[in-house]
C-alpha positions as CSV (number, residue, x, y, z in Angstrom):
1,X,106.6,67.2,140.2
2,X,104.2,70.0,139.2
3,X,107.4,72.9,140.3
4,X,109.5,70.4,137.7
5,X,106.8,70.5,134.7
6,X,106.7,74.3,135.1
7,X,110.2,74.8,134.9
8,X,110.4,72.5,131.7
9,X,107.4,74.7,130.0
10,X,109.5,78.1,130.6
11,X,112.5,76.6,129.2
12,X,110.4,75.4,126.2
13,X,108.5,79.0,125.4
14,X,112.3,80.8,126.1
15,X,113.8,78.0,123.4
16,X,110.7,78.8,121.0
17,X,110.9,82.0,121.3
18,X,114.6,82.5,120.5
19,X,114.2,80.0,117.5
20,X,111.5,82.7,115.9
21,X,114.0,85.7,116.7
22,X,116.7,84.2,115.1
23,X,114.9,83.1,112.2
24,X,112.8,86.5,111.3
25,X,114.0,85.9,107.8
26,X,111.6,83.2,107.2
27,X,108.3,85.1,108.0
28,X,106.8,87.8,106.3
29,X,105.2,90.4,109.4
30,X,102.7,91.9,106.6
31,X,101.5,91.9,103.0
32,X,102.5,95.4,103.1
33,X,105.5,95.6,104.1
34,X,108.7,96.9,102.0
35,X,111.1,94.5,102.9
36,X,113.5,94.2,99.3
37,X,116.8,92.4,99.0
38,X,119.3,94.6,97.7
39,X,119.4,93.2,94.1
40,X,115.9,93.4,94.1
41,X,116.3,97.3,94.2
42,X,116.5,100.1,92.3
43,X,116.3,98.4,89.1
44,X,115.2,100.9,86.6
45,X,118.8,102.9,87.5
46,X,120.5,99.2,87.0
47,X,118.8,98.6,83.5
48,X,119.7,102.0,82.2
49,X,123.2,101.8,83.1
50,X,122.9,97.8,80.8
51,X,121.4,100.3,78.3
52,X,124.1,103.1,78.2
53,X,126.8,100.3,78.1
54,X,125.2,98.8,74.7
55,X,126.6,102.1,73.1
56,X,124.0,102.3,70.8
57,X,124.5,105.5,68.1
58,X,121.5,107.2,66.0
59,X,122.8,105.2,63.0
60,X,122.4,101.7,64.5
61,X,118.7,100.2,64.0
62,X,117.2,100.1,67.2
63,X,114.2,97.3,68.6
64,X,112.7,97.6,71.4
65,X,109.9,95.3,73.0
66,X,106.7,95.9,74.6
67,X,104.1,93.9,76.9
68,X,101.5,94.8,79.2
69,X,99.1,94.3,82.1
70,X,100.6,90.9,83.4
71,X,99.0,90.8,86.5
72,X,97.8,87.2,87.3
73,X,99.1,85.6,84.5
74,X,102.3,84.2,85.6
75,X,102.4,81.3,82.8
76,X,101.8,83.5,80.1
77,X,104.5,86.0,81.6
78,X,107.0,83.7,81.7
79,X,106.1,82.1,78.1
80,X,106.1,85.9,77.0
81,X,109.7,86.5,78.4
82,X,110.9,82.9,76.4
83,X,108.8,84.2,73.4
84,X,111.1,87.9,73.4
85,X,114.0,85.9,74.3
86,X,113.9,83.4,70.9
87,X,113.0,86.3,69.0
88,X,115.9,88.5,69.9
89,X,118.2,85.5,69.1
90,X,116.7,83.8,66.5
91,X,114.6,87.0,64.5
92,X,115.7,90.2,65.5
93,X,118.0,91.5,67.7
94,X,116.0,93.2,70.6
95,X,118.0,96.0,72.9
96,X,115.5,96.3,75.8
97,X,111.7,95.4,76.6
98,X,109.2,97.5,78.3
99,X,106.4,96.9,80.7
100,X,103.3,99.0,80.2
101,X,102.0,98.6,83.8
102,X,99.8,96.6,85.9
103,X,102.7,94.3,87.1
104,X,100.7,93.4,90.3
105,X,97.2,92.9,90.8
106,X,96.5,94.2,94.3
107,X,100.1,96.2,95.0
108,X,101.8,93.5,97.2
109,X,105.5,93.0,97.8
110,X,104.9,89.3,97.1
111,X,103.7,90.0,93.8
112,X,106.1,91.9,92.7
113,X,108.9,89.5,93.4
114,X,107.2,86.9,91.8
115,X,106.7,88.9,88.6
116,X,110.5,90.0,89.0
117,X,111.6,86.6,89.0
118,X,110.3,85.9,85.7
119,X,110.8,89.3,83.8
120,X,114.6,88.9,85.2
121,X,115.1,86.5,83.0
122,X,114.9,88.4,79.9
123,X,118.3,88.9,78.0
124,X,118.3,92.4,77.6
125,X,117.3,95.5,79.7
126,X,113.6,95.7,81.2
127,X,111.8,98.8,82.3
128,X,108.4,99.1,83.4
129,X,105.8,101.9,83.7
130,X,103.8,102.0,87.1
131,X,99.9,100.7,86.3
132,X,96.7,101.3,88.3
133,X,96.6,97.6,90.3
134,X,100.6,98.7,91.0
135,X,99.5,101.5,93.5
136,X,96.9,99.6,95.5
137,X,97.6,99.6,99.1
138,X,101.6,100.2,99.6
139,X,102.5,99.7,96.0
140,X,103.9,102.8,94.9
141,X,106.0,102.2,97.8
142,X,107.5,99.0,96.6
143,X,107.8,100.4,93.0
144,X,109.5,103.1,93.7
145,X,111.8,100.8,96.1
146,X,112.1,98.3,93.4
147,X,112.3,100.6,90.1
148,X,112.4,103.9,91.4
149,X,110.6,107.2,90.3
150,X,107.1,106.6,88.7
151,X,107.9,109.5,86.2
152,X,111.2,109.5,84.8
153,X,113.2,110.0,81.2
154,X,116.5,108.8,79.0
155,X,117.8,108.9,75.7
156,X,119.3,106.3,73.8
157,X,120.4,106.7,69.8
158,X,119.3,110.3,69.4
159,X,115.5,109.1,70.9
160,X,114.0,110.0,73.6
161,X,112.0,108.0,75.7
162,X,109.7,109.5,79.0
163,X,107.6,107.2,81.5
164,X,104.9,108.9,82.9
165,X,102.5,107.9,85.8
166,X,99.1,108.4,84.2
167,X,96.8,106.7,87.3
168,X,94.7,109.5,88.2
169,X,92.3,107.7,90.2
170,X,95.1,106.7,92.6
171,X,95.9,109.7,93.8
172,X,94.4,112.9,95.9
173,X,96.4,115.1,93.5
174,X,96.4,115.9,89.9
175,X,98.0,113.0,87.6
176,X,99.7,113.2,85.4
177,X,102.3,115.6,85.7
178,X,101.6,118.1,83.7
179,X,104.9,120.2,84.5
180,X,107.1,117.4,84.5
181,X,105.6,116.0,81.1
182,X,106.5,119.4,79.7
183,X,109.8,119.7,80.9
184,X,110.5,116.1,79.9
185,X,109.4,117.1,76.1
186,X,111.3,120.3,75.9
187,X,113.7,120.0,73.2
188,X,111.8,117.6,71.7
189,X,113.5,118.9,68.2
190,X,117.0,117.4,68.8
191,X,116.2,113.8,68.3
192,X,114.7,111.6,66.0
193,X,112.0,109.9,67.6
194,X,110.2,110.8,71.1
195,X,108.2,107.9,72.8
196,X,105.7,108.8,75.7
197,X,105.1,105.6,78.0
198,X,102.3,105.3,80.7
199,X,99.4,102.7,81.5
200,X,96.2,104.5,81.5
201,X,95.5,106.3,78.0
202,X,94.3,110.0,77.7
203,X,91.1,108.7,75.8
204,X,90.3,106.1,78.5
205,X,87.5,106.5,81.2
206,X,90.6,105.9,84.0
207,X,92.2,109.4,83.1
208,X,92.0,112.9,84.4
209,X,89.5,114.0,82.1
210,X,90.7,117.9,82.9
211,X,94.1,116.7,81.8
212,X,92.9,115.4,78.5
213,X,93.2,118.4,76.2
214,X,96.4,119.5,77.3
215,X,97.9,115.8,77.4
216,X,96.2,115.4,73.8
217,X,98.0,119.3,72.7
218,X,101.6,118.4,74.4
219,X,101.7,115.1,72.7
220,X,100.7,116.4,69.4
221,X,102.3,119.9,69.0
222,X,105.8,118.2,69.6
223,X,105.6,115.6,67.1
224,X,105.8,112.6,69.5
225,X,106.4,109.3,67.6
226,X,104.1,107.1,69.7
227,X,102.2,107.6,72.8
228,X,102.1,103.9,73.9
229,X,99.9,102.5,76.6
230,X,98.2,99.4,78.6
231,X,95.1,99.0,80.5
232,X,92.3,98.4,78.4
233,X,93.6,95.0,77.6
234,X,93.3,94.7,73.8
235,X,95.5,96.0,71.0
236,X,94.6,99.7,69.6
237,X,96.2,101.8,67.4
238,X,95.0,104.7,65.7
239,X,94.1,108.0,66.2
240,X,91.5,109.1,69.3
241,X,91.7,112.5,69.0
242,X,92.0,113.3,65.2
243,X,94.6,115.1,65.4
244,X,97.2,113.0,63.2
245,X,99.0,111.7,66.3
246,X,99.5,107.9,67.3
247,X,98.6,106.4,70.1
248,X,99.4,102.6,70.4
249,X,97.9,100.4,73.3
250,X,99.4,97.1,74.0
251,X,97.0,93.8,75.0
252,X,97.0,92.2,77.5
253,X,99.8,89.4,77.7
254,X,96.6,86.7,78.9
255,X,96.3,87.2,75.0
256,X,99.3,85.8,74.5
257,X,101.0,88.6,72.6
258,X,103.8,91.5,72.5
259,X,104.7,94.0,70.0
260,X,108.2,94.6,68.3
261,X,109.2,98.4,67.6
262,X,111.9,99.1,64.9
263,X,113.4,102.3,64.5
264,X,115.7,103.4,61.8
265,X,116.6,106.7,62.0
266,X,113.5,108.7,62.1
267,X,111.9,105.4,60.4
268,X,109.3,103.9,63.3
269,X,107.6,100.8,62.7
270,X,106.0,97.7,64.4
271,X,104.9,94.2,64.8
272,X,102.0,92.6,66.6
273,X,103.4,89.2,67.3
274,X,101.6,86.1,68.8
275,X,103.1,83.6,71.2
């Protein structure tokens, strides 16, 4: 009898076994892991490619959205994506959003998904800047999996737009990119507008304090438009540094708003709207 149980209990750990082999796609082996589906990939490449295809010329009035730090708020993120949504139909026509970082709170794949599946439902192109809480343990891993390079550039209607990874504190070398921020700006006289996007702001506590001046000097010497920013969770706009240049930081969406930018030819304006 005992020779019979035994041989019942093999054949019940060999079934149990197979059963969680065959079914690995069910189980998550670690919060860190990078483990994307392929539409859940290289998204910032996708949305630019949705942006080229709108064909938008220097003439045509351009809008672009922009929310921030979204991390735990899921019901306000997905109110926030309804609230851009109705006002692209119903208001203004809106011809991509962006994200000024802090998508995640602690870094995890999980959290990015989640956050995905809301921000994917917005009509129009999205395109996020990496925050501070987005490099935490194997996050800059999943964000470049997911959107791709943290520092990156494109121009659409004669402006140009560069996303920049300004999370010093995150990393054993110097952030930002100094080189790559001067490169990016170079011929910063052939278009209308130039905006510079990145979470942490020069005059905030977070950033390289040795980068500061020279950040400050690039950013004003070529005229750039706005140099627009997230992280310290209320609205600001003004000018930190004196210098005549504009630096406009987005609140929080847990404050339940977003701002609208309108640009007209060399024309730049903006709306603080509450939802």
């Amino acid at each position: 009898m005992s020779r019979l149980i035994s041989y019942w209990r093999r054949i019940f750990l060999l079934s149990f076994c197979c059963l969680l082999l065959t079914s690995c796609d069910y189980f998550d082996f670690s919060p860190y892991q990078v483990n994307l589906k392929e539409e859940q990939r290289n998204l910032n490449k996708k949305n630019l490619d949705r942006i080229a295809a709108l064909k938008l010329q220097p003439e045509d009035t351009l809008r672009f959205a922009l929310i921030s730090d979204n991390q735990r708020f899921y019901d306000e993120l997905e109110d926030v994506v309804k609230a851009i949504n109705t006002y692209s139909d119903q208001v203004n026509p809106i011809s991509f959003a962006f994200n000024c970082g802090d998508l995640t709170d602690f870094g995890l794949q999980e959290e990015y998904v989640w956050q995905l599946n809301r921000t994917q439902k917005l009509k129009m192109p999205y395109l996020p800047v990496i925050g501070n809480h987005d490099c935490v343990a194997n996050g800059v891993k999943i964000y470049e999996a997911m959107y791709g390079p943290m520092d990156f550039s494109f121009v659409v209607a004669g402006n140009k737009f560069i996303f920049l990874n300004t999370n010093a504190l995150e990393f054993d070398y110097p952030v930002p990119d100094m080189n790559y921020l001067r490169e990016a700006i170079s011929g910063n006289s052939e278009y209308q507008n130039t905006f510079v996007i990145s979470h942490v702001p020069p005059f905030d506590t977070d950033f390289d304090k040795n980068l500061t001046p020279e950040y400050a000097q690039i950013i004003h010497s070529n005229k750039v438009t706005y140099s627009i920013h997230g992280h310290q969770h209320s609205f600001r706009y003004g000018q930190p540094f004196n210098d005549g240049q504009n630096y406009l930081v987005v609140d929080t969406i847990q404050n339940r708003s977003f701002i609208v930018v309108t640009v007209i030819g060399k024309q730049v304006s903006f709306e603080r709207i509450k939802f």
